[in-house]
Biopython code that builds the backbone (N, CA, C, O; Angstrom):
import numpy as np
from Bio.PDB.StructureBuilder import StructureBuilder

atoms = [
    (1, "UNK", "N", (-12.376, 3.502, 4.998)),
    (1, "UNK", "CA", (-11.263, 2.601, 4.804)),
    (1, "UNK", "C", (-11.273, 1.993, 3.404)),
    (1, "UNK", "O", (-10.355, 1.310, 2.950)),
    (2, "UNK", "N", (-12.620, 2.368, 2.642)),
    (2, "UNK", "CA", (-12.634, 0.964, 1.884)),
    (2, "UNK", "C", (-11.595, 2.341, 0.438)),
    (2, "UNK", "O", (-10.789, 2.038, -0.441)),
    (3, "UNK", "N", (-11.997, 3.354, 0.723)),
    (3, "UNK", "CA", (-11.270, 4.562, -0.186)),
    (3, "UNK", "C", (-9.613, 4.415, -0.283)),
    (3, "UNK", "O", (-8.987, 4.650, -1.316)),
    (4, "UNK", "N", (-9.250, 4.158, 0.471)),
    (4, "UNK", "CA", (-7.499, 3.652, 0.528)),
    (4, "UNK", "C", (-7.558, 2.910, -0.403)),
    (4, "UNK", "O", (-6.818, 3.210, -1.340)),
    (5, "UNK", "N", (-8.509, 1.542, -0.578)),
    (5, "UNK", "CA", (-7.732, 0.414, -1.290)),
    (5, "UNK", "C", (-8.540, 0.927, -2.634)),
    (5, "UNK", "O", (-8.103, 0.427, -3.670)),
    (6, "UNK", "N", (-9.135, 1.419, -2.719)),
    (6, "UNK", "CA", (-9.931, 1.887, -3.970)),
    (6, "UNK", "C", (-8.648, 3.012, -5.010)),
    (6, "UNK", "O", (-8.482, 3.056, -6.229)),
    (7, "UNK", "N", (-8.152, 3.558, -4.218)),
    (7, "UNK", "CA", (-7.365, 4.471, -4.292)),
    (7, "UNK", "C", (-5.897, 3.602, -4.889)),
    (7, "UNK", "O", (-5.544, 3.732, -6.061)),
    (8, "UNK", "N", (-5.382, 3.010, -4.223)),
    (8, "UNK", "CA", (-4.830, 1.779, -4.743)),
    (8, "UNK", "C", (-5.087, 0.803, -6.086)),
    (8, "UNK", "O", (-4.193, 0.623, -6.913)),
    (9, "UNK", "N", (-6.120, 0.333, -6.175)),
    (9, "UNK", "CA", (-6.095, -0.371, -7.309)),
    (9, "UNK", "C", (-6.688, 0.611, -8.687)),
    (9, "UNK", "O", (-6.762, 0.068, -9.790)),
    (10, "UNK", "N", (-7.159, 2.315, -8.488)),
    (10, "UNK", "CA", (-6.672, 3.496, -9.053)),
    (10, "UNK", "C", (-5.442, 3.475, -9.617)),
    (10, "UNK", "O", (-5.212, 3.417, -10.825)),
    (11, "UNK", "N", (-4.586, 3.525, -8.660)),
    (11, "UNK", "CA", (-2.796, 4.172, -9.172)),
    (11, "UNK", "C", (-2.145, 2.661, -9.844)),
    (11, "UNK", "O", (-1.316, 2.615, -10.753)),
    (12, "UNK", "N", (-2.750, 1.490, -9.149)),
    (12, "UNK", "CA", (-2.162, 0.609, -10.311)),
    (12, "UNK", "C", (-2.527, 0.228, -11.703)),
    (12, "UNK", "O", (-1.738, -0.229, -12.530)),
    (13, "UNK", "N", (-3.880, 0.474, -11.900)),
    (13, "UNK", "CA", (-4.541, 0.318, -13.231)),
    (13, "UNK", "C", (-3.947, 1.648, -14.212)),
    (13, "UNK", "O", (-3.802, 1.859, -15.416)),
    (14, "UNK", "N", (-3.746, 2.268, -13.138)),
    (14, "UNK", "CA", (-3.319, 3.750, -13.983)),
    (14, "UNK", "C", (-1.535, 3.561, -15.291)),
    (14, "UNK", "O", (-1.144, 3.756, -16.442)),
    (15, "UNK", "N", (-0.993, 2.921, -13.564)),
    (15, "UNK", "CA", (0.450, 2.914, -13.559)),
    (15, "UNK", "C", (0.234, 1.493, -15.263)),
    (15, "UNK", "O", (0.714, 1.713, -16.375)),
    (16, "UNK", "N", (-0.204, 0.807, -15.057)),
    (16, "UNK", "CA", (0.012, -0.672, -15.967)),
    (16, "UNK", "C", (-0.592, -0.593, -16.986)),
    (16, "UNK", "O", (-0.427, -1.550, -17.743)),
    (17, "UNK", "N", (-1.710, 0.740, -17.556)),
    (17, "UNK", "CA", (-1.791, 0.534, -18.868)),
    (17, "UNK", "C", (-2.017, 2.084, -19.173)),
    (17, "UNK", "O", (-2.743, 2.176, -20.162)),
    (18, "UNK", "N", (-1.515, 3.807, -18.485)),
    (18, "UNK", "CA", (-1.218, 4.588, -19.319)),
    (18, "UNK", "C", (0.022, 4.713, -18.893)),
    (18, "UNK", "O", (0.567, 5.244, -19.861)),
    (19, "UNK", "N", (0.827, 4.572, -18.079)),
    (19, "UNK", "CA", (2.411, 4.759, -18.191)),
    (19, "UNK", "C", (2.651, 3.612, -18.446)),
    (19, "UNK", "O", (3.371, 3.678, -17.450)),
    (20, "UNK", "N", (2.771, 2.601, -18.792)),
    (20, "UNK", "CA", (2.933, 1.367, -18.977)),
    (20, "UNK", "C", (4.459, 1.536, -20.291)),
    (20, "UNK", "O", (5.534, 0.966, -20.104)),
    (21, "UNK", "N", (4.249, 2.157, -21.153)),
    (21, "UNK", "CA", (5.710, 3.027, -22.126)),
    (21, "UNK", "C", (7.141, 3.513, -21.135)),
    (21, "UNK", "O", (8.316, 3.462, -21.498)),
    (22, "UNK", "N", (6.791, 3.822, -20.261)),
    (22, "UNK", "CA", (7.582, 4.736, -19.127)),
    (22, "UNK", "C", (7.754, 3.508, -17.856)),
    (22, "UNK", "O", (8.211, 3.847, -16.764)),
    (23, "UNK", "N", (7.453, 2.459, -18.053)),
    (23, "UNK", "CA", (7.740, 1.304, -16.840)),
    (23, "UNK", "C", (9.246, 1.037, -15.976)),
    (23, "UNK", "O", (9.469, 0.592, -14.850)),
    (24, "UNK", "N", (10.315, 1.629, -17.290)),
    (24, "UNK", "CA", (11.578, 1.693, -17.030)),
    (24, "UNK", "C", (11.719, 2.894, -15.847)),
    (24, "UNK", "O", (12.376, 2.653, -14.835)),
    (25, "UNK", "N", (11.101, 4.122, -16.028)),
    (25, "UNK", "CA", (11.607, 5.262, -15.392)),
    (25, "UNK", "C", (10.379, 4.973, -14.274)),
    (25, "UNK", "O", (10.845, 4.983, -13.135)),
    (26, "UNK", "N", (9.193, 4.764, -14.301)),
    (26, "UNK", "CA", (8.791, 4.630, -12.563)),
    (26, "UNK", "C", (8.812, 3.453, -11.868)),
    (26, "UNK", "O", (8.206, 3.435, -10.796)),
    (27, "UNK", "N", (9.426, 2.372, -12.273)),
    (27, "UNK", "CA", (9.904, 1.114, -11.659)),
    (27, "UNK", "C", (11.076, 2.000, -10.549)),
    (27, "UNK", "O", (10.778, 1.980, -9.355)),
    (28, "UNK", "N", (12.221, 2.663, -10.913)),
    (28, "UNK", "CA", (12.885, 3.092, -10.113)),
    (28, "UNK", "C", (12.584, 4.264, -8.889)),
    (28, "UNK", "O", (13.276, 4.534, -7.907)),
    (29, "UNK", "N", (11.666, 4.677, -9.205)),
    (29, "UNK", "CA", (10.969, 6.135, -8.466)),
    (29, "UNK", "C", (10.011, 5.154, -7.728)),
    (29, "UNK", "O", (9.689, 5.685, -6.665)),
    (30, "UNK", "N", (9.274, 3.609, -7.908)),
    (30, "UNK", "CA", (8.249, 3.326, -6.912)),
    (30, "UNK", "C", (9.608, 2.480, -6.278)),
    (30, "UNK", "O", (9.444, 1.798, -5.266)),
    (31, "UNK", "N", (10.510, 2.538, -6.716)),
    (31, "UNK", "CA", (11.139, 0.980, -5.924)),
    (31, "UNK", "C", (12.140, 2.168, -4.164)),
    (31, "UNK", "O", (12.115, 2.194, -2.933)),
    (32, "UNK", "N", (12.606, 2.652, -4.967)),
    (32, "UNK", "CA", (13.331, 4.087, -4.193)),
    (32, "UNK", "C", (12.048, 4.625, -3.086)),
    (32, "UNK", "O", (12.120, 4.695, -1.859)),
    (33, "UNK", "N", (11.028, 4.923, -3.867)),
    (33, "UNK", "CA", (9.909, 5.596, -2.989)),
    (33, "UNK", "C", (9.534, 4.497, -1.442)),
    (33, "UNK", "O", (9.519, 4.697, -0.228)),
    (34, "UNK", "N", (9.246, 3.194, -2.442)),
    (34, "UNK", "CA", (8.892, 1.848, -1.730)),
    (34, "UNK", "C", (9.818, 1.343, -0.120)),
    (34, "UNK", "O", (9.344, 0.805, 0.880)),
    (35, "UNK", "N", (11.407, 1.818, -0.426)),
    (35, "UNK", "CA", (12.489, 1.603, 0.392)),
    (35, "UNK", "C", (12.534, 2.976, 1.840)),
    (35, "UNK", "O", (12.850, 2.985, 3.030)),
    (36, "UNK", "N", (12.062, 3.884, 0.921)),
    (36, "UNK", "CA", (12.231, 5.097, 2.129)),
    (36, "UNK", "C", (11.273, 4.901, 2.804)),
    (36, "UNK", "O", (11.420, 4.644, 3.999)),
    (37, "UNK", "N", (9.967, 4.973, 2.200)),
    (37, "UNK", "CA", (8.754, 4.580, 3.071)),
    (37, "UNK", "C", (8.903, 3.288, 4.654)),
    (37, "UNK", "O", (8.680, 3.201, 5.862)),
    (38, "UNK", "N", (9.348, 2.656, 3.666)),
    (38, "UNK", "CA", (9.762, 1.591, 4.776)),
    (38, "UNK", "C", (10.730, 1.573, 6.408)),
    (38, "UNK", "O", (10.682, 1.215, 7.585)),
    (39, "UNK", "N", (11.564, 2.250, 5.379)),
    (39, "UNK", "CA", (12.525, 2.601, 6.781)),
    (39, "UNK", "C", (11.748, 4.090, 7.575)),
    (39, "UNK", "O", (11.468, 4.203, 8.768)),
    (40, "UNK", "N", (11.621, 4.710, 6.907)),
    (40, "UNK", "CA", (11.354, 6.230, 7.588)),
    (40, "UNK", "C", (10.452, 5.600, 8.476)),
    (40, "UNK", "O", (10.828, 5.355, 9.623)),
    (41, "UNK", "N", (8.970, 5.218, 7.989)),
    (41, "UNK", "CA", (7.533, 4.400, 8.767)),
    (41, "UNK", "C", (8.277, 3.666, 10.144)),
    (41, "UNK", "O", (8.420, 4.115, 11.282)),
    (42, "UNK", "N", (8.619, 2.563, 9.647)),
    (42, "UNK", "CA", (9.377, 2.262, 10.822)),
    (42, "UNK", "C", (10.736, 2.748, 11.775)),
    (42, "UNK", "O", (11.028, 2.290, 12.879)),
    (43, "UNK", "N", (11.308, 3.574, 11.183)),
    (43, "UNK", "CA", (12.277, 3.752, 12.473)),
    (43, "UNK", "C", (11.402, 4.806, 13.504)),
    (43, "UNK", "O", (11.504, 4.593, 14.712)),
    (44, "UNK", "N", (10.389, 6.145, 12.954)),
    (44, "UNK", "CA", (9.670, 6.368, 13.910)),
    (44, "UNK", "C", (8.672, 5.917, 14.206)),
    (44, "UNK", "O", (8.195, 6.563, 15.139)),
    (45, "UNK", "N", (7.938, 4.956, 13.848)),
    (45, "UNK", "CA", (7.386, 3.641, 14.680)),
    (45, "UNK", "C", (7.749, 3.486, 16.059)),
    (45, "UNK", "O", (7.117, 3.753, 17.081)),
    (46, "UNK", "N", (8.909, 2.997, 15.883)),
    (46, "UNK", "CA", (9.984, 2.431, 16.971)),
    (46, "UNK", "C", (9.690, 3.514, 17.907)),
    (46, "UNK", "O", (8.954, 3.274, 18.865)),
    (47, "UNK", "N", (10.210, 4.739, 17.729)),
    (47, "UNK", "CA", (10.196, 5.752, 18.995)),
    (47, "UNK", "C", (8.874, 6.370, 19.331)),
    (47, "UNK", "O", (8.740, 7.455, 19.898)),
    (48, "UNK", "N", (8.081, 5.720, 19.001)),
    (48, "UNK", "CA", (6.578, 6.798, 19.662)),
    (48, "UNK", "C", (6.150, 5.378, 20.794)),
    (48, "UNK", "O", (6.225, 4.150, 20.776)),
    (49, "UNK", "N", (5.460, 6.976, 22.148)),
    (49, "UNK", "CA", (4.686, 6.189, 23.120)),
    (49, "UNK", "C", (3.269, 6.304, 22.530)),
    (49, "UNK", "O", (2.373, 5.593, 22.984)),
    (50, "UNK", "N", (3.083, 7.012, 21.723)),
    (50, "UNK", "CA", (1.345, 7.302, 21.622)),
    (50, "UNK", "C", (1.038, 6.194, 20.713)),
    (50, "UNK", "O", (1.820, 5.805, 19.845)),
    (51, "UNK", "N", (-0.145, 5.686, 20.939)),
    (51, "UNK", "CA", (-0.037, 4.318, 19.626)),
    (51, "UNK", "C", (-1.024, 4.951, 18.523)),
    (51, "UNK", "O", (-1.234, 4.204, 17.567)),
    (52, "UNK", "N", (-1.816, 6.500, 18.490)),
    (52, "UNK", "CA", (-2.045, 6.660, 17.075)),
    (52, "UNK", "C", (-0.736, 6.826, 16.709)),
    (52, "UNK", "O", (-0.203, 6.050, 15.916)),
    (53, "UNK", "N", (-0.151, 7.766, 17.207)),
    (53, "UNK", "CA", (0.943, 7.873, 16.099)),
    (53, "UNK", "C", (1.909, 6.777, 15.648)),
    (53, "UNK", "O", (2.779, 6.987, 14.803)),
    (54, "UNK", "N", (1.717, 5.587, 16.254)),
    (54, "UNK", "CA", (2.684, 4.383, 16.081)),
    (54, "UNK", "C", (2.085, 3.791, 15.083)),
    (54, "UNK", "O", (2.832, 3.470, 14.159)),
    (55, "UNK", "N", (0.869, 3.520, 14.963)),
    (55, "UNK", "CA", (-0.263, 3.151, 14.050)),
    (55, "UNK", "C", (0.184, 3.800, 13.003)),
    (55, "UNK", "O", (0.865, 3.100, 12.253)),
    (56, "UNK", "N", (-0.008, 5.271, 12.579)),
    (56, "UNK", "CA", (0.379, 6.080, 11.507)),
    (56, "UNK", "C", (1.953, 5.874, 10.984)),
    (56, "UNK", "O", (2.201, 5.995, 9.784)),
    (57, "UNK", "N", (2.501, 5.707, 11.489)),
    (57, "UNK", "CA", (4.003, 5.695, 10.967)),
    (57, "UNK", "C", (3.863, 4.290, 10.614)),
    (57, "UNK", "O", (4.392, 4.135, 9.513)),
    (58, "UNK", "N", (3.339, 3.086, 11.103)),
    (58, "UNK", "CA", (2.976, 1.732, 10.900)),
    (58, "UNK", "C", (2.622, 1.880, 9.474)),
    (58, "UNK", "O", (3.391, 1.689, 8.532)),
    (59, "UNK", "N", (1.399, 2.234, 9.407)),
    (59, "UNK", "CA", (0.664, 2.775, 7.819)),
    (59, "UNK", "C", (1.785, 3.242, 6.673)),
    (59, "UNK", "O", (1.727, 2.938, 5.482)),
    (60, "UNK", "N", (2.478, 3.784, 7.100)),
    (60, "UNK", "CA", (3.103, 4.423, 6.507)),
    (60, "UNK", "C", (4.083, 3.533, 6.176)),
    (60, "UNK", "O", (4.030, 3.389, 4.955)),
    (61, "UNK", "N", (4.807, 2.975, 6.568)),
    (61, "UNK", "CA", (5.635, 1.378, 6.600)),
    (61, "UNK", "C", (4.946, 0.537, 5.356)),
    (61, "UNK", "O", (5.581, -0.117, 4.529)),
    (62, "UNK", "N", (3.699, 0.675, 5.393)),
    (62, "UNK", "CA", (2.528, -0.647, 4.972)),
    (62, "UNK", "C", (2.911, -0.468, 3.410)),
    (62, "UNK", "O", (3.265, -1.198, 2.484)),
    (63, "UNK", "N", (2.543, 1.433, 3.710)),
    (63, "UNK", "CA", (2.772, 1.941, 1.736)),
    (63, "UNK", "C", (3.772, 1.106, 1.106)),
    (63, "UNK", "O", (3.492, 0.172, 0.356)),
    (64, "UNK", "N", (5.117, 1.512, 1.472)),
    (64, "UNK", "CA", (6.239, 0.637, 1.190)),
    (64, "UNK", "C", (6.184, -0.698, 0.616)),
    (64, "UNK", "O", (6.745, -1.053, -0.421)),
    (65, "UNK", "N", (5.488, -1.375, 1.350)),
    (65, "UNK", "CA", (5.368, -3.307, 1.217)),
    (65, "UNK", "C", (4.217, -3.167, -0.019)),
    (65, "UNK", "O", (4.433, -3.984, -0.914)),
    (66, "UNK", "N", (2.989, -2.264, -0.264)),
    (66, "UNK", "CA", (2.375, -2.172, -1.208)),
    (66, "UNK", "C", (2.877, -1.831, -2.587)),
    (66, "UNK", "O", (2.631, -2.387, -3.658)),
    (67, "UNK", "N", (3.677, -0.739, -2.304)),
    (67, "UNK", "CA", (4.817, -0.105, -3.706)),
    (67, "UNK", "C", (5.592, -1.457, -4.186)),
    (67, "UNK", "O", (5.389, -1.921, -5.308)),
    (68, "UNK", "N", (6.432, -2.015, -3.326)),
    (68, "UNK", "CA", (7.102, -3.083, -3.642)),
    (68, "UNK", "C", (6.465, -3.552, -4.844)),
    (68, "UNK", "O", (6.707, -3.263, -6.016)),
    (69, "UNK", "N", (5.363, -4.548, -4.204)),
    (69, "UNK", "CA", (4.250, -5.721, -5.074)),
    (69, "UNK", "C", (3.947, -4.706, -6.166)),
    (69, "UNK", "O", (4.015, -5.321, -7.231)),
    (70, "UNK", "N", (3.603, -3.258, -6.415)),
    (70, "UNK", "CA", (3.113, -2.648, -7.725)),
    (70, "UNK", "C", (4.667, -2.730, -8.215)),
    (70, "UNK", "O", (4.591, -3.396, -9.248)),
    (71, "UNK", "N", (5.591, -2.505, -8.074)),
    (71, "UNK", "CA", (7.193, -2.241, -8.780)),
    (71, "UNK", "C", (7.945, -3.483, -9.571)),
    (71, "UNK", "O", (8.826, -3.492, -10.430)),
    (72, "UNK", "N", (7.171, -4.576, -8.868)),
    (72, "UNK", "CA", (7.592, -5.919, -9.742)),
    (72, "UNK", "C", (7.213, -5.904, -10.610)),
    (72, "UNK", "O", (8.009, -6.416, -11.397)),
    (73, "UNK", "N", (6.090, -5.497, -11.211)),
    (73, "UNK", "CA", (5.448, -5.391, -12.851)),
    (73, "UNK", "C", (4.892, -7.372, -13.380)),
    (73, "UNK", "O", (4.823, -7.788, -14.537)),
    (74, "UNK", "N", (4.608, -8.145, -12.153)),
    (74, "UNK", "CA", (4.609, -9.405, -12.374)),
    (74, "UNK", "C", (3.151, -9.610, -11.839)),
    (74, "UNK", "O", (2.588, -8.876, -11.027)),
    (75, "UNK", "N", (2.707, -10.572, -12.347)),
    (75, "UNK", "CA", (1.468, -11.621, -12.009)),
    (75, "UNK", "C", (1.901, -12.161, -10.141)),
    (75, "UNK", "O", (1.050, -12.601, -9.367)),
    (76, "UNK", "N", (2.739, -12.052, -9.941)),
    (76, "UNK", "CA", (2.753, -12.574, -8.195)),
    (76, "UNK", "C", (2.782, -11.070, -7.690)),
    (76, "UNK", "O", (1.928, -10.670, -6.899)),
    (77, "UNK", "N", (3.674, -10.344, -8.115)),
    (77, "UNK", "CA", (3.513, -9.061, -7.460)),
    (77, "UNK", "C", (1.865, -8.475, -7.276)),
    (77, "UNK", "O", (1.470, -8.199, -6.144)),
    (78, "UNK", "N", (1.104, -8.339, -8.276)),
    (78, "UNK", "CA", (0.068, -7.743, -8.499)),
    (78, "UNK", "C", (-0.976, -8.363, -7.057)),
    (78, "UNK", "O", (-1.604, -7.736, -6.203)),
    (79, "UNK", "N", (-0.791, -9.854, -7.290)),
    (79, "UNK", "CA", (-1.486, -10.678, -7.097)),
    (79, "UNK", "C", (-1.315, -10.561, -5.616)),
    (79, "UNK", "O", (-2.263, -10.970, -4.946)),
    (80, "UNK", "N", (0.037, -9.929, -4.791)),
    (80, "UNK", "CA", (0.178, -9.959, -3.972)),
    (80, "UNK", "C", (-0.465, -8.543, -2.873)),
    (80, "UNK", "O", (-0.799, -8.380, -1.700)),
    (81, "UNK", "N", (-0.336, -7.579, -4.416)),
    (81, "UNK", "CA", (-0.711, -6.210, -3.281)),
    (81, "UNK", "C", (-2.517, -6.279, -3.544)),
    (81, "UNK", "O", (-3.159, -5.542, -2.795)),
    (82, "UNK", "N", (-3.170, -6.963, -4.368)),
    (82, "UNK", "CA", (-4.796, -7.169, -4.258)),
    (82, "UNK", "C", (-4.633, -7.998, -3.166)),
    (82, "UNK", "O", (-5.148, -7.269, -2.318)),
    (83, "UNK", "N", (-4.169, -9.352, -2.341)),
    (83, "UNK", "CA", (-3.954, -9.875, -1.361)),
    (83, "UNK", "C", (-4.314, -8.706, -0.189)),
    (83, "UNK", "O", (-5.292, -8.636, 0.556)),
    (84, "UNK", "N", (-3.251, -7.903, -0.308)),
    (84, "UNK", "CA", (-2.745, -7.308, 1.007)),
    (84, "UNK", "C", (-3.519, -6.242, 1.409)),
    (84, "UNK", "O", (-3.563, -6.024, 2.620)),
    (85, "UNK", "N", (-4.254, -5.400, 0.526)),
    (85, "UNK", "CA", (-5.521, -4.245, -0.047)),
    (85, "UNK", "C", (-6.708, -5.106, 0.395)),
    (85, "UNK", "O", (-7.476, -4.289, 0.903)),
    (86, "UNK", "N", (-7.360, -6.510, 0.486)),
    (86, "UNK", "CA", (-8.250, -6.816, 0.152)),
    (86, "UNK", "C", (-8.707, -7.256, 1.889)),
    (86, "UNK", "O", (-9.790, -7.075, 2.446)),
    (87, "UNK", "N", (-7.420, -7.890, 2.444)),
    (87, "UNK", "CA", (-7.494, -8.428, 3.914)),
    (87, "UNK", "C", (-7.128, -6.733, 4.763)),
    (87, "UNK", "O", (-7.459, -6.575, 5.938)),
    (88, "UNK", "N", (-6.386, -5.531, 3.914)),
    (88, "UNK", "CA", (-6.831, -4.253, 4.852)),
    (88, "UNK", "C", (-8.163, -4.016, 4.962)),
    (88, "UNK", "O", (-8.797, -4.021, 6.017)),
    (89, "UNK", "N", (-8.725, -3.742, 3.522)),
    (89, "UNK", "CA", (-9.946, -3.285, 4.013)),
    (89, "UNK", "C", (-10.870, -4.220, 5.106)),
    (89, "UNK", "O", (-11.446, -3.756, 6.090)),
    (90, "UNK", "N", (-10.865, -5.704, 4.674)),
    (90, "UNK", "CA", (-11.860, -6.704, 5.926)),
    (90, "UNK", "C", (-11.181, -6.610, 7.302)),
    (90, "UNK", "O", (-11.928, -6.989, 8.204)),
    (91, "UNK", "N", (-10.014, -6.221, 7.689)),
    (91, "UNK", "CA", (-10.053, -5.694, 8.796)),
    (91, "UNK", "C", (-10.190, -4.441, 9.172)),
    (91, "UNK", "O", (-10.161, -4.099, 10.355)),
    (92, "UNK", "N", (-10.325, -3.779, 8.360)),
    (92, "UNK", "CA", (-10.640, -2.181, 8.943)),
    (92, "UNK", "C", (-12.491, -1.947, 8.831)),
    (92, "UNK", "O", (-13.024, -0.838, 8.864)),
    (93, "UNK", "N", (-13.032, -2.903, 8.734)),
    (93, "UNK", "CA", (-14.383, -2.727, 8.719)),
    (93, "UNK", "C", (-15.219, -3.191, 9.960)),
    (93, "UNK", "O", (-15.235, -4.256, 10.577)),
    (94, "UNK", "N", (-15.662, -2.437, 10.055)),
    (94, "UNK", "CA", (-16.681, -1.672, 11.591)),
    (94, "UNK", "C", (-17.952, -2.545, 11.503)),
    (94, "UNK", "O", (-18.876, -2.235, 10.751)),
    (95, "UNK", "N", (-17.981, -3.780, 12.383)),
    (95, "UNK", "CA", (-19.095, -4.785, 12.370)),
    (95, "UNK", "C", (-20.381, -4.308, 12.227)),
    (95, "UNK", "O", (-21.198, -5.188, 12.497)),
    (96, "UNK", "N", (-20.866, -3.291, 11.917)),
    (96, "UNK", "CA", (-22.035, -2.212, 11.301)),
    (96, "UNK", "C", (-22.002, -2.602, 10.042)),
    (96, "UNK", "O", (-23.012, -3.070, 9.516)),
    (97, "UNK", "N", (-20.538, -2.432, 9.204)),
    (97, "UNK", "CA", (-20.807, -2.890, 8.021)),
    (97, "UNK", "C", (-20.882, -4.071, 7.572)),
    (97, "UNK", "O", (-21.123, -4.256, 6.379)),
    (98, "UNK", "N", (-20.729, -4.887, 8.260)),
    (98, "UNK", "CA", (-20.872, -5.656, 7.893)),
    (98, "UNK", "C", (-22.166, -6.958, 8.012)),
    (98, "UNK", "O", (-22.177, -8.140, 7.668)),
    (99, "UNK", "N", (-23.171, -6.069, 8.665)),
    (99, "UNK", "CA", (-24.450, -7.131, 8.699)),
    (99, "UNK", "C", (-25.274, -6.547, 7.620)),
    (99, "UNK", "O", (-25.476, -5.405, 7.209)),
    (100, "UNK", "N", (-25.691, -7.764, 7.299)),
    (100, "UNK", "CA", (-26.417, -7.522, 5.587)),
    (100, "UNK", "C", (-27.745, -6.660, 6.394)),
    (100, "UNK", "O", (-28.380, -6.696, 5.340)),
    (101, "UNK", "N", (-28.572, -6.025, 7.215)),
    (101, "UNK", "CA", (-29.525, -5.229, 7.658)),
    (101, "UNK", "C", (-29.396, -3.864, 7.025)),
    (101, "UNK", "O", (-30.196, -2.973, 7.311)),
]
sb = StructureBuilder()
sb.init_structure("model")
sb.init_model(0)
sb.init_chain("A")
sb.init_seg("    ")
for serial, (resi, resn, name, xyz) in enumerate(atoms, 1):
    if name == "N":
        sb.init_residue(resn, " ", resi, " ")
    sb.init_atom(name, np.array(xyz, "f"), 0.0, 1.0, " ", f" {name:<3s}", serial, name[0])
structure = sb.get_structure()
């Protein structure tokens, strides 16, 4: 789990200082990307009985709300998807990892 958010603050360090010239042209491609994610994730959300797969399309929803916060190009945005990356990973961690033994 902890590889997702690692993976994440990857594509934003990437995105904010080597495309950082090009901010105009992938502001619109994460904001577009950010909107489909959202709806697609959730409308089949909505229709599954199985709850991995409700979970997964959930996830998939999540990307969206993460793209957002990278697409603002702002100090609250940023500030918001390290927020949201930081409380995934402490809940996706398996009380194994977490005793100092």
């Amino acid at each position: 789990m902890i590889s997702k958010g690692a993976i994440i603050f990857v594509f934003v360090s990437v995105l904010y200082t080597t495309f950082k010239s090009l901010a105009a042209s992938w502001y619109h491609v994460l904001y577009l990307t950010s909107v489909l994610t959202m709806i697609v994730g959730n409308l089949f959300a909505i229709r599954q009985n199985n709850l991995k797969r409700f979970l997964a399309f959930s996830s998939i929803a999540q990307v969206g709300f993460i793209l957002i916060g990278i697409s603002s190009s702002s100090q609250m945005g940023t500030a918001s998807v390290i927020y949201f990356v930081l409380i995934y990973i402490f809940s996706n961690l398996e009380p194994s990892e977490l005793s100092p033994l």
